[in-house]
KOLBA-46130 format. One record per residue (C-alpha): residue in three letters; z, y, x. Coordinates in nm, 2 decimals, always signed. Layout:
N
+-----+--------+--------+--------+
|  aa |     zz |     yy |     xx |
+-----+--------+--------+--------+
| ALA |      Z |      Y |      X |
...
+-----+--------+--------+--------+
***
This chain:
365
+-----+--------+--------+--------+
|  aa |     zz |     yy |     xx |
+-----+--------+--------+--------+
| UNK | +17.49 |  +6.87 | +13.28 |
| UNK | +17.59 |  +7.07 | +12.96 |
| UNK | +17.83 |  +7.00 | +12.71 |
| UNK | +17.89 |  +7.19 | +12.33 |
| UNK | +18.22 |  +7.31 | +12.16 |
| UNK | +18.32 |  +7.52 | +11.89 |
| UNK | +18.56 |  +7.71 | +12.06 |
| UNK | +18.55 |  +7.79 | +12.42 |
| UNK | +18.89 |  +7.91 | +12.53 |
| UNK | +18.90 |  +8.05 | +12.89 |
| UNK | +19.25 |  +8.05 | +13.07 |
| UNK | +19.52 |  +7.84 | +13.00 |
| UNK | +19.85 |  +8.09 | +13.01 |
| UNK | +20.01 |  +8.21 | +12.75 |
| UNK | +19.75 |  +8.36 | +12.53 |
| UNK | +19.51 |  +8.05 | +12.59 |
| UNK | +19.71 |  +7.80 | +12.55 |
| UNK | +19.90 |  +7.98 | +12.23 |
| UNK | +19.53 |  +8.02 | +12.14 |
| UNK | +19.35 |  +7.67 | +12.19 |
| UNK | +19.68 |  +7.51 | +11.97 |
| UNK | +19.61 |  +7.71 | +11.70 |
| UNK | +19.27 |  +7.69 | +11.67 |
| UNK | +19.29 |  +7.24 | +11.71 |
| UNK | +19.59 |  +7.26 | +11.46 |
| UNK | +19.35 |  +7.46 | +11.20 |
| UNK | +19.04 |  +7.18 | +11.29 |
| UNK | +18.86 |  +7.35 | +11.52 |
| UNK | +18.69 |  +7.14 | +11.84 |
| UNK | +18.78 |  +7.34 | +12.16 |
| UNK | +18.74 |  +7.33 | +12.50 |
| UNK | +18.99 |  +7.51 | +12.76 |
| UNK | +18.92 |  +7.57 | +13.13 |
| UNK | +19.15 |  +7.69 | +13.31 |
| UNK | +19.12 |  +7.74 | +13.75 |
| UNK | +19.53 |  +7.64 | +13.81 |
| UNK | +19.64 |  +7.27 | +13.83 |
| UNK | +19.87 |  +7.29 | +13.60 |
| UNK | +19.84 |  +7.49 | +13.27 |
| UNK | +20.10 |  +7.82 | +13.16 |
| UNK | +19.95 |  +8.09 | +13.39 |
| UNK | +20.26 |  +8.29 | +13.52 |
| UNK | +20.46 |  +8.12 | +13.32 |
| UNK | +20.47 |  +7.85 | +13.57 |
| UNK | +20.73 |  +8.12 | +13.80 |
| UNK | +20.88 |  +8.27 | +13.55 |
| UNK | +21.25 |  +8.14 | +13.53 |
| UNK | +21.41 |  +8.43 | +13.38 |
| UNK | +21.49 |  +8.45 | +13.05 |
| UNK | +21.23 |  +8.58 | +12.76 |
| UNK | +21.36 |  +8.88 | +12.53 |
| UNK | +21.16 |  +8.97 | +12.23 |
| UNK | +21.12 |  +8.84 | +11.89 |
| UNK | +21.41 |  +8.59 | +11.77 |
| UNK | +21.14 |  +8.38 | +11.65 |
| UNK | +20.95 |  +8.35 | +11.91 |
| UNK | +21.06 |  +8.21 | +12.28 |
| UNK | +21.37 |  +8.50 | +12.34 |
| UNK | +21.63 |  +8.34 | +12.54 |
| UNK | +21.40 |  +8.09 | +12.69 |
| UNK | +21.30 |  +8.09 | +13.01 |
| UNK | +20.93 |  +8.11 | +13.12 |
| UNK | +20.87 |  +7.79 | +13.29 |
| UNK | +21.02 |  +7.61 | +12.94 |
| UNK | +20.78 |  +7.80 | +12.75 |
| UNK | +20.44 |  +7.67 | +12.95 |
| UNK | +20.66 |  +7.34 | +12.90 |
| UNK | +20.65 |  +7.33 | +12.55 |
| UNK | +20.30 |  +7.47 | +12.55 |
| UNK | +20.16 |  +7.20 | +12.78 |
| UNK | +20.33 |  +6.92 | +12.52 |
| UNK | +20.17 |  +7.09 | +12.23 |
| UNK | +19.82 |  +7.11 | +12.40 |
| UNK | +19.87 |  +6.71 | +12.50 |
| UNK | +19.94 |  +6.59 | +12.10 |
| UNK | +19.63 |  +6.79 | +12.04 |
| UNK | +19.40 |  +6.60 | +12.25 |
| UNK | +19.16 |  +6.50 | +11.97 |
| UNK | +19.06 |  +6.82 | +11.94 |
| UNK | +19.15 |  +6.98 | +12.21 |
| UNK | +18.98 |  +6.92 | +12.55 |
| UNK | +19.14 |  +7.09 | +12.88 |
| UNK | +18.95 |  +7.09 | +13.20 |
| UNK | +19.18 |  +7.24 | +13.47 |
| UNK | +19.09 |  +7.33 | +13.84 |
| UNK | +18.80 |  +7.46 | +13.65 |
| UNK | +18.66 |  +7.81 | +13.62 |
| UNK | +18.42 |  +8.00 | +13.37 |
| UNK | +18.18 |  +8.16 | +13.65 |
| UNK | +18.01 |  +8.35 | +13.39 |
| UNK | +17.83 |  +8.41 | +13.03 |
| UNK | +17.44 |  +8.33 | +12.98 |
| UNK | +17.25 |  +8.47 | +12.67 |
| UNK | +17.46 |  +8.39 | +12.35 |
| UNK | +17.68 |  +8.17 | +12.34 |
| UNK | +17.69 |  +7.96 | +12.71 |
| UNK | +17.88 |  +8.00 | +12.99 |
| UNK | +17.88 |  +7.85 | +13.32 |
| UNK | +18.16 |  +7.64 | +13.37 |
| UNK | +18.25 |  +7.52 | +13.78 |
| UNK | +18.49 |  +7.24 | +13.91 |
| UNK | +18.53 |  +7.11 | +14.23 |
| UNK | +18.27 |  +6.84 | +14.12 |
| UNK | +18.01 |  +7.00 | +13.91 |
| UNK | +17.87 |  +7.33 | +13.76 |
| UNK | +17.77 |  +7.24 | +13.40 |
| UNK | +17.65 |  +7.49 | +13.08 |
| UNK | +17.86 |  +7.50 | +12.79 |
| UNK | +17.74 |  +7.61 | +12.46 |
| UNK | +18.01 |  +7.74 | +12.19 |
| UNK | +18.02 |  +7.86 | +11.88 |
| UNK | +18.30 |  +8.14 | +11.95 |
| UNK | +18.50 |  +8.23 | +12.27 |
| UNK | +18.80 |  +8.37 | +12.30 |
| UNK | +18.90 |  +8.52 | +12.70 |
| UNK | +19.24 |  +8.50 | +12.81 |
| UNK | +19.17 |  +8.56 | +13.15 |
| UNK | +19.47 |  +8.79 | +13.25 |
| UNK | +19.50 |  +9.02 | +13.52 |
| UNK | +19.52 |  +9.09 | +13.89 |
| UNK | +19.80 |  +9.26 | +14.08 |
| UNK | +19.75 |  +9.61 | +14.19 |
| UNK | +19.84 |  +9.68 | +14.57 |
| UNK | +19.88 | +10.01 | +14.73 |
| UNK | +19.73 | +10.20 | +15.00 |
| UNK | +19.97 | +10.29 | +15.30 |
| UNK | +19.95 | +10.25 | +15.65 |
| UNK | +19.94 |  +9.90 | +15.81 |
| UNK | +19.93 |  +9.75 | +15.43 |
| UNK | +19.76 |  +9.47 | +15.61 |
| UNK | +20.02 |  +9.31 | +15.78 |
| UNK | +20.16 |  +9.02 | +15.72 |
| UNK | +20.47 |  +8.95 | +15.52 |
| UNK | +20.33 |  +9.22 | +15.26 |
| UNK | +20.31 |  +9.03 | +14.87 |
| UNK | +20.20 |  +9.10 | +14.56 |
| UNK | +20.56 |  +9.01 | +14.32 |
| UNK | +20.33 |  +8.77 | +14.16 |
| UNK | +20.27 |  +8.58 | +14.47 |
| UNK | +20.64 |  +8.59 | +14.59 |
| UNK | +20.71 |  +8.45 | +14.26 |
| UNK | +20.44 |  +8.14 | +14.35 |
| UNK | +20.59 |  +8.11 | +14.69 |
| UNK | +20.95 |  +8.08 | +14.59 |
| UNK | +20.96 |  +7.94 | +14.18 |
| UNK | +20.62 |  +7.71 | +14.21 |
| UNK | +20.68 |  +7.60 | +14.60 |
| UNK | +21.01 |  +7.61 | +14.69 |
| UNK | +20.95 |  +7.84 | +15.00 |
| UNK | +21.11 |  +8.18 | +15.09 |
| UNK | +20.90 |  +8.45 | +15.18 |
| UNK | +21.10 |  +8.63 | +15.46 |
| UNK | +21.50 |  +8.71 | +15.50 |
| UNK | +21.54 |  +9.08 | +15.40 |
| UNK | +21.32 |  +9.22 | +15.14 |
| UNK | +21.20 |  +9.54 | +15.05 |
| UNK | +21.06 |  +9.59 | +14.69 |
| UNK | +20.82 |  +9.85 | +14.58 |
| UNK | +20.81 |  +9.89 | +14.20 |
| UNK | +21.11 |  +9.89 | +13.96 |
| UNK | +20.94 |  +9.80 | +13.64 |
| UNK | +21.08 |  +9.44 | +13.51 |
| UNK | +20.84 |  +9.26 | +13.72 |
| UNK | +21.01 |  +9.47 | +14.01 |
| UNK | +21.35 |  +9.45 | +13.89 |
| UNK | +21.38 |  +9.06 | +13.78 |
| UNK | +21.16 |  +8.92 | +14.10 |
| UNK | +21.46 |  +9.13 | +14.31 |
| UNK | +21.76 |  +8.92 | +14.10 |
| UNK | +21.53 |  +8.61 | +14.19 |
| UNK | +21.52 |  +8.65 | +14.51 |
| UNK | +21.91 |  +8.74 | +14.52 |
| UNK | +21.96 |  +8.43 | +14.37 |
| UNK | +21.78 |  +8.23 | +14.64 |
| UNK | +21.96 |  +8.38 | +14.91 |
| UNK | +21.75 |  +8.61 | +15.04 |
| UNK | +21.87 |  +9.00 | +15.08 |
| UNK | +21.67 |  +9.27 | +14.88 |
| UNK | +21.72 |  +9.62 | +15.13 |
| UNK | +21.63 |  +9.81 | +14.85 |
| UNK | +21.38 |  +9.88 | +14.57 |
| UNK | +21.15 | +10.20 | +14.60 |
| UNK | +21.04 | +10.40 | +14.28 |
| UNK | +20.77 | +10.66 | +14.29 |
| UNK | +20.85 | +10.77 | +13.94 |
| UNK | +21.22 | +10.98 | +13.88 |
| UNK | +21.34 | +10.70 | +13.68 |
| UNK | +21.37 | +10.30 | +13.69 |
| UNK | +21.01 | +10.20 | +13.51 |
| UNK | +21.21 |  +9.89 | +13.38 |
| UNK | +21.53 |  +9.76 | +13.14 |
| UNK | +21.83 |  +9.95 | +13.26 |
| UNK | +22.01 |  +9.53 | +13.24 |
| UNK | +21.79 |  +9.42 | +13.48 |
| UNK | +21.88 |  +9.72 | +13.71 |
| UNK | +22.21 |  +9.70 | +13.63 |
| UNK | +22.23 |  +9.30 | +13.82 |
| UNK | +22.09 |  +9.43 | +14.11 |
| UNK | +22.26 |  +9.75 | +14.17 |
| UNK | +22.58 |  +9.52 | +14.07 |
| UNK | +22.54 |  +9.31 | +14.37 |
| UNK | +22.46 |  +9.61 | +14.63 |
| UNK | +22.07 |  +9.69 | +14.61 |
| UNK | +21.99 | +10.05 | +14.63 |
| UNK | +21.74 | +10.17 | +14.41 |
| UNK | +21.51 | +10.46 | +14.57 |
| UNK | +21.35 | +10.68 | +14.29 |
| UNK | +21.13 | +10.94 | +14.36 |
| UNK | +21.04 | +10.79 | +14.68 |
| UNK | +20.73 | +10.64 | +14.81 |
| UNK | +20.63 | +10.38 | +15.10 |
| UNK | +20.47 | +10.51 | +15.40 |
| UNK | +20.39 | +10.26 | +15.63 |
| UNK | +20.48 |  +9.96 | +15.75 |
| UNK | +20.63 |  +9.89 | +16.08 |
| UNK | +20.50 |  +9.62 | +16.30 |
| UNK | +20.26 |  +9.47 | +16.52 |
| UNK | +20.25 |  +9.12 | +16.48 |
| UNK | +20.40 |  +9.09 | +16.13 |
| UNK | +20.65 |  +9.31 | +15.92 |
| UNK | +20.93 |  +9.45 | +16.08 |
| UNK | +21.02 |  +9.75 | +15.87 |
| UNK | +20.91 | +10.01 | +15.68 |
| UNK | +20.91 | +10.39 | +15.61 |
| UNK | +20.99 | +10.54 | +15.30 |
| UNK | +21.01 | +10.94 | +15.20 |
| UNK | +21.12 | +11.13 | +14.87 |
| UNK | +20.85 | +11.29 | +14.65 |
| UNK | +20.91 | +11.60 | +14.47 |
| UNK | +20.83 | +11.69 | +14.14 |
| UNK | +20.45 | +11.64 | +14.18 |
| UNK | +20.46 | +11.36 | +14.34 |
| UNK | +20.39 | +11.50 | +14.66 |
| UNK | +20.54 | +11.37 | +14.99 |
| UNK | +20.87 | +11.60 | +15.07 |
| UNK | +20.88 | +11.72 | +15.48 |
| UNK | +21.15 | +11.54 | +15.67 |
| UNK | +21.27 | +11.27 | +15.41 |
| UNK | +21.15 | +11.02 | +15.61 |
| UNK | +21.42 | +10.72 | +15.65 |
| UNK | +21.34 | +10.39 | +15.84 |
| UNK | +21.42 | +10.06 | +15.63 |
| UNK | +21.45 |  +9.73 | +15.82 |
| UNK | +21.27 |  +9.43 | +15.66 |
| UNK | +21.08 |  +9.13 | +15.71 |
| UNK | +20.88 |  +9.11 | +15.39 |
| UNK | +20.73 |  +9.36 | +15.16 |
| UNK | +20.67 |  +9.27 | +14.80 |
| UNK | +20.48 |  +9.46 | +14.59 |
| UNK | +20.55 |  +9.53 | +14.23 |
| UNK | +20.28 |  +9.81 | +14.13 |
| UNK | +20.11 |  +9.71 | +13.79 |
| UNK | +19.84 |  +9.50 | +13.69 |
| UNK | +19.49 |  +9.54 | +13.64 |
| UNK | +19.29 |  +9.31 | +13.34 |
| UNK | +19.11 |  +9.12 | +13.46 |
| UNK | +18.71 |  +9.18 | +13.24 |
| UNK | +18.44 |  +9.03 | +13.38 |
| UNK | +18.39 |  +8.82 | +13.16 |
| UNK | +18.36 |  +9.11 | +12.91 |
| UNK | +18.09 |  +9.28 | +13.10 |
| UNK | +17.87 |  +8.96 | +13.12 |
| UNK | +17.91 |  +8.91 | +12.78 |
| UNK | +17.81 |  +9.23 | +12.69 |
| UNK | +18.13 |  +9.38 | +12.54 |
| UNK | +18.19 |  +9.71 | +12.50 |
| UNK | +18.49 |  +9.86 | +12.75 |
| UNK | +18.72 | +10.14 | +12.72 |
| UNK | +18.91 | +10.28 | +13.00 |
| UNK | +19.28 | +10.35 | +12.86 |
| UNK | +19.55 | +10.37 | +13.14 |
| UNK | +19.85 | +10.26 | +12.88 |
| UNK | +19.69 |  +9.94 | +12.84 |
| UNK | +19.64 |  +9.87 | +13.25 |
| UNK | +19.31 | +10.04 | +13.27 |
| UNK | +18.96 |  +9.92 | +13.16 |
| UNK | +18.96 |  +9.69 | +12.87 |
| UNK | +18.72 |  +9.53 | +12.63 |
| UNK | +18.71 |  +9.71 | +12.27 |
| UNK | +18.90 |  +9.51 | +12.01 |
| UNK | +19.01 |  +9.50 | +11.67 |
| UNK | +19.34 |  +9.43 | +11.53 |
| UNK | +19.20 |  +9.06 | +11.52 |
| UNK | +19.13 |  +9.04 | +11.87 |
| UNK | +18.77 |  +9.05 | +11.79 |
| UNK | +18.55 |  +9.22 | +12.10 |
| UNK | +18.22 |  +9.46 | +12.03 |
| UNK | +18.06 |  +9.09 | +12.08 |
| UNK | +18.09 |  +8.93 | +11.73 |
| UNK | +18.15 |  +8.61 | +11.90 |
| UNK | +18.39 |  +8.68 | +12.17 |
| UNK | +18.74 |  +8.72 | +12.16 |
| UNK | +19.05 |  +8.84 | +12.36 |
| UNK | +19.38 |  +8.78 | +12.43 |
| UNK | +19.68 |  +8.86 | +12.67 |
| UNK | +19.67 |  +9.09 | +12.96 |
| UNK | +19.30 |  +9.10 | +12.95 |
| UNK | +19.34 |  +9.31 | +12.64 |
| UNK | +19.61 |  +9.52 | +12.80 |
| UNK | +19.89 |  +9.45 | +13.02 |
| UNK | +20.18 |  +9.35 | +12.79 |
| UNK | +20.47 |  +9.04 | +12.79 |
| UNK | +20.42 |  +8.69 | +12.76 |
| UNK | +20.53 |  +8.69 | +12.45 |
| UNK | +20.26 |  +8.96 | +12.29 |
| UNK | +19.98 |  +8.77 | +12.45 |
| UNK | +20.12 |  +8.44 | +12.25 |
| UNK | +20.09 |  +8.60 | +11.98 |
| UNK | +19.75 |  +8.80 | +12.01 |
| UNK | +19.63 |  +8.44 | +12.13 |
| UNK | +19.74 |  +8.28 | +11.80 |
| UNK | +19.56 |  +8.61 | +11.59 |
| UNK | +19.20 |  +8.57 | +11.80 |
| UNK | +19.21 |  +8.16 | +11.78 |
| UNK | +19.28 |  +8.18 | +11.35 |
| UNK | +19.01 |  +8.46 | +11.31 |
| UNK | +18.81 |  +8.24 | +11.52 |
| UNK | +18.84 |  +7.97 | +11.35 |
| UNK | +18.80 |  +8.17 | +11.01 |
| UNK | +18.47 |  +8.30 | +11.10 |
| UNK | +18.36 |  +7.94 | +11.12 |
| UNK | +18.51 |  +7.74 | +10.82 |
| UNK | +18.59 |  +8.02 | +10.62 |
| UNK | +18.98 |  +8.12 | +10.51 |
| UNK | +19.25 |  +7.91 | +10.48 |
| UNK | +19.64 |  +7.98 | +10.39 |
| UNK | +19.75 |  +7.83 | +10.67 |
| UNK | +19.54 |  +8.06 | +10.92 |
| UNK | +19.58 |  +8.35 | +10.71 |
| UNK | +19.96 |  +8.35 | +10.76 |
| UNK | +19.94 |  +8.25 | +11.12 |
| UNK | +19.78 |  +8.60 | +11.12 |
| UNK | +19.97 |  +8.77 | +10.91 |
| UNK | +20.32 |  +8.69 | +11.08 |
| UNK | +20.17 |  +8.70 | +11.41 |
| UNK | +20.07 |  +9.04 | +11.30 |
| UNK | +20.42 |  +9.16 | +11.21 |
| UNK | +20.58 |  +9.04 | +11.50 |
| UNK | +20.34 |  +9.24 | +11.74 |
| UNK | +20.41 |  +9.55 | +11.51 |
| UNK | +20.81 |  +9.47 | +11.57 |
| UNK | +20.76 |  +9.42 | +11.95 |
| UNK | +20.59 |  +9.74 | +11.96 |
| UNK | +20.81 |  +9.95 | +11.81 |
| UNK | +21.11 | +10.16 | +11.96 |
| UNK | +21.12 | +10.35 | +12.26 |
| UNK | +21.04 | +10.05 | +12.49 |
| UNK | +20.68 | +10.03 | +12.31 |
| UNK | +20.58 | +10.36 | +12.29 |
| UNK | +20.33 | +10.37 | +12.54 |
| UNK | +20.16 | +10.04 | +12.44 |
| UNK | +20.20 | +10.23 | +12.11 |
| UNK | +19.97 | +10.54 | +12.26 |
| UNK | +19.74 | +10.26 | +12.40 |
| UNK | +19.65 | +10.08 | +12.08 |
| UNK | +19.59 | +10.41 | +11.88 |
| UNK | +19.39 | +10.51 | +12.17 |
| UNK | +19.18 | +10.19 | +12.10 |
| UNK | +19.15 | +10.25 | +11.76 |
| UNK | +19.00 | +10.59 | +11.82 |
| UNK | +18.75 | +10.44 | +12.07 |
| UNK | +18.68 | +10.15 | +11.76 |
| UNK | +18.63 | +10.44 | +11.51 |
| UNK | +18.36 | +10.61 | +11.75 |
| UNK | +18.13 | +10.31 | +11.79 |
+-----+--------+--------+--------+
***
């Protein structure tokens, strides 16, 4: 079975969806697949509140942002076609893909395709990492946001950046006890306000120390943390025994570009960004003239930068087919500025070092 579309969008978070409305609004035919039920990636467990841009979704809470996403994609539906529970299993020669439900595989001709196809949490090696009660934040998030369900009673949280930071207020707030949260770096990796609730109702925060291993047989029943120095070596007799019945991980994310590689786009390697990522223009625009990108997959960022990326690729898109319009050139343009904002100050700096890292690489091929 094969179908045809102008615009294949793959993922349906943040950057797809923001992606797929904006390139049905401008009159392109597209078609979205996403793998999840139910469409706003990890928007669907994020309940705290957005900051960013005062235009776009600060002060509103993740799960209200796939909301209003969803009801956008719906009123669309004459142009836009969503097939969830539904995954792109790979690119064939230009311009098909392999698309797989629970039902069929069929091949999928388009025009242009833009790949929102996030990322995957990083874990960490220590010993007895296999046990379980040890999560990825992202999957703690799932169990209690999505589910309803409480991973364990006493938590211990590896990772302060925000993902770190907020998932420990969330899990405060469902009456679970956080026993501490453990930072290899010397300082907290994320906002000083969302340390500041924590250490507020009594969590410690452990910088410069490490995990060591997990104590347990059966399942999780503590764990071992030690101090690093300097170097981020382990220090001699800094071990100290933490009781716990759940580990969560909070240790970065990876992009997620397989896609890429099928498609034969060029890739980069640029730790600021989360590691390898395709090479892309300021227009989202891969080394494959007819691939796209947006979101995590271009480099780990916030739901709010990958709206906005999603909104550049899908108008650029949708240029290079029916030619400019004023409508999609100042959904660009203001998109545009608004990434430039987000990026600036002291909290974008190494998403700063990143991008001009990428437009070195650009220059060179």
């Amino acid at each position: 079975m094969s179908r045809n579309t102008e615009i294949l969008v793959v993922g349906g978070g943040p950057a797809g969806l923001s992606a797929g409305i904006v390139a049905a609004e401008l009159g392109a035919k597209v078609l979205l697949v996403d793998d999840n039920a139910n469409l706003g990636g990890q928007l669907v467990k994020q309940t705290h509140r957005f900051f960013g841009s005062s235009a776009r979704e600060a002060g509103i809470r993740g799960i209200s942002i796939a909301e209003e996403l969803r009801k956008r994609a719906v009123s669309l539906k004459e142009n836009l076609k969503v097939l969830p529970e539904t995954a792109v299993v790979g690119f064939y020669g230009e311009g098909e893909a392999g698309v797989l439900s629970q039902e069929l595989f069929e091949r999928v001709s388009f025009e242009k395709g833009i790949v929102c196809t996030g990322a995957v949490e990083n874990t960490l090696n220590f010993e007895n990492n296999d046990l379980p009660g040890i999560y990825g934040a992202g999957a703690v998030q799932t169990l209690m946001n999505v589910n309803g369900i409480r991973p364990g009673k006493k938590v211990l949280m590896i990772g302060s950046g925000n993902i770190g930071l907020i998932v420990s207020y969330q899990l405060l707030q469902a009456g679970l006890e956080v026993a501490g949260v453990v930072e290899a770096m010397p300082s907290i990796g994320g906002y000083l306000v969302h340390a500041t609730k924590i250490r507020r109702m009594g969590v410690p925060i452990f910088t410069s120390h490490t995990i060591l291993r997990a104590k347990g047989k059966e399942e999780v029943e503590g764990a071992i943390i030690c101090r690093l120095d300097e170097k981020y070596q382990i220090v001699p007799n800094t071990e100290m025994e933490i009781k716990c019945d759940c580990i969560c991980l909070a240790v970065g994310l990876s992009p997620l570009i397989d896609l890429f590689q099928q498609g034969k786009c060029k890739m980069v390697y640029i730790s600021e960004l989360g590691g390898l990522v395709p090479i892309h223009d300021a227009n989202m625009m891969t080394s494959n003239p007819r691939i796209y990108v947006a979101g995590d997959a271009s480099g780990i960022e916030e739901a709010t930068t990958a709206i906005l990326a999603g909104r550049i690729a899908a108008a650029k898109a949708v240029e290079s087919l029916k030619g400019h319009t004023p409508e999609g050139d100042k959904i660009i343009k203001d998109a545009q500025e608004e990434l430039k904002n987000l990026r600036s100050g002291a909290v974008g700096e190494r998403i700063r070092w990143g991008r001009e890292r990428l437009i070195k690489e650009i220059e060179v091929c």
